[in-house]
C-alpha positions as CSV (number, residue, x, y, z in Angstrom):
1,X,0.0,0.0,0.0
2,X,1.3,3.2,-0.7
3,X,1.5,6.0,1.9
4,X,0.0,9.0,0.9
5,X,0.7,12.2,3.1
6,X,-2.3,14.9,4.1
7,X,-1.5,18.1,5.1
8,X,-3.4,20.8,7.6
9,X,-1.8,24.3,7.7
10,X,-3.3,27.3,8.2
11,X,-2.3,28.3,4.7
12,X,-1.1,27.7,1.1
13,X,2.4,28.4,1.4
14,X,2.7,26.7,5.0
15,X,1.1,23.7,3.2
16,X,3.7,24.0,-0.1
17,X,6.5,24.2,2.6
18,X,5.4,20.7,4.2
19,X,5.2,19.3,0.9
20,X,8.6,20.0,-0.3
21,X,9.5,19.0,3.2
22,X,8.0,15.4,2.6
23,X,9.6,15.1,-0.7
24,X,13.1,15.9,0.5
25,X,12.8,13.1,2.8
26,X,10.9,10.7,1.2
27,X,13.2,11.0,-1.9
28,X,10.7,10.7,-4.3
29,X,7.3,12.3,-5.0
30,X,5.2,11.3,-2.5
31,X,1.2,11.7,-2.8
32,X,0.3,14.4,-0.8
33,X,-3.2,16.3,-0.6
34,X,-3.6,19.2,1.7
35,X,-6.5,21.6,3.1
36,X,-5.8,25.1,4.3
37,X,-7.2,28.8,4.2
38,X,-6.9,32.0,5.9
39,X,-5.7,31.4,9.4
40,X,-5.6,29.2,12.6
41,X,-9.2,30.0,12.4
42,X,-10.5,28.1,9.9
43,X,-8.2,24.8,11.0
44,X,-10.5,25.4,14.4
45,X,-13.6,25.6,12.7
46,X,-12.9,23.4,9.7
47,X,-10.6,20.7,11.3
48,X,-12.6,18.1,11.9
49,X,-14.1,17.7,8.6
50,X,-10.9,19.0,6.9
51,X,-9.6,15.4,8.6
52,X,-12.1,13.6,7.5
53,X,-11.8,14.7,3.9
54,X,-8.1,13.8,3.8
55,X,-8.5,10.2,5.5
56,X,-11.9,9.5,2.2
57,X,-9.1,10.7,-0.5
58,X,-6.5,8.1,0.8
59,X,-4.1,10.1,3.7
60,X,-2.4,7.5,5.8
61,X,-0.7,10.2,7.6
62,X,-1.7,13.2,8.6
63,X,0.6,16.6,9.8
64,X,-1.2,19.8,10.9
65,X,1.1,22.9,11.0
66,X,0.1,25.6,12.9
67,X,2.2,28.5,14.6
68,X,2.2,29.5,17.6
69,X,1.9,33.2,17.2
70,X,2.3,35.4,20.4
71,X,-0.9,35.9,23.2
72,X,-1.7,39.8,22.9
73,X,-1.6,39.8,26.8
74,X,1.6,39.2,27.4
75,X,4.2,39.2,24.2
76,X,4.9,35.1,25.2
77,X,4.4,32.9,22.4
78,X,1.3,30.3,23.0
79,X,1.5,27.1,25.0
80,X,2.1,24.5,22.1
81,X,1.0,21.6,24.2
82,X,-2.7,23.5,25.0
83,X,-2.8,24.6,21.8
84,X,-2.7,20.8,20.3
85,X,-5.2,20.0,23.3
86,X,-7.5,21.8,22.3
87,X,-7.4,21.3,18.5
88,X,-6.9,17.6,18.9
89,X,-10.3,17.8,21.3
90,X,-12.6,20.1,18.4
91,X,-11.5,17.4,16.0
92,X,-12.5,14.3,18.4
């Protein structure tokens, strides 16, 4: 069976980044399809059936890429391990 890679990023060129990423280490093309749009918003809204979608078109392996970006309240960047909590729990 052969792996094919799906891809969750917040947007296009995050998602071209993972696939050139792939490629490099696969060495050799390596099926990938990939959802994105404008933001971190849209993976929290649209995550779930984003996954979905990927896993009906083949996706053995999933990444999600989001950044972290800084909390407004205090300049820190975000807690990466609440930040997959939560995301991981809208897509449940």
């Amino acid at each position: 069976m052969t792996s094919r890679l799906g891809i969750i990023a917040e947007d296009a060129t995050d998602a071209a980044v993972l696939k050139v990423l792939a490629r490099h280490i696969a060495g050799r093309p390596v099926p990938v399809h990939a959802r994105h749009d404008n933001g971190c918003g849209a993976m929290d809204r649209k995550g779930a059936i984003w996954l979905e979608e990927l896993i009906d078109r083949g996706a053995t392996h999933v990444i999600v890429l989001r950044d972290l970006d800084r909390n407004p309240e205090n300049g820190n960047l975000n807690d990466e391990a609440a930040l997959r909590r939560a995301w991981l729990q809208k897509v449940d």
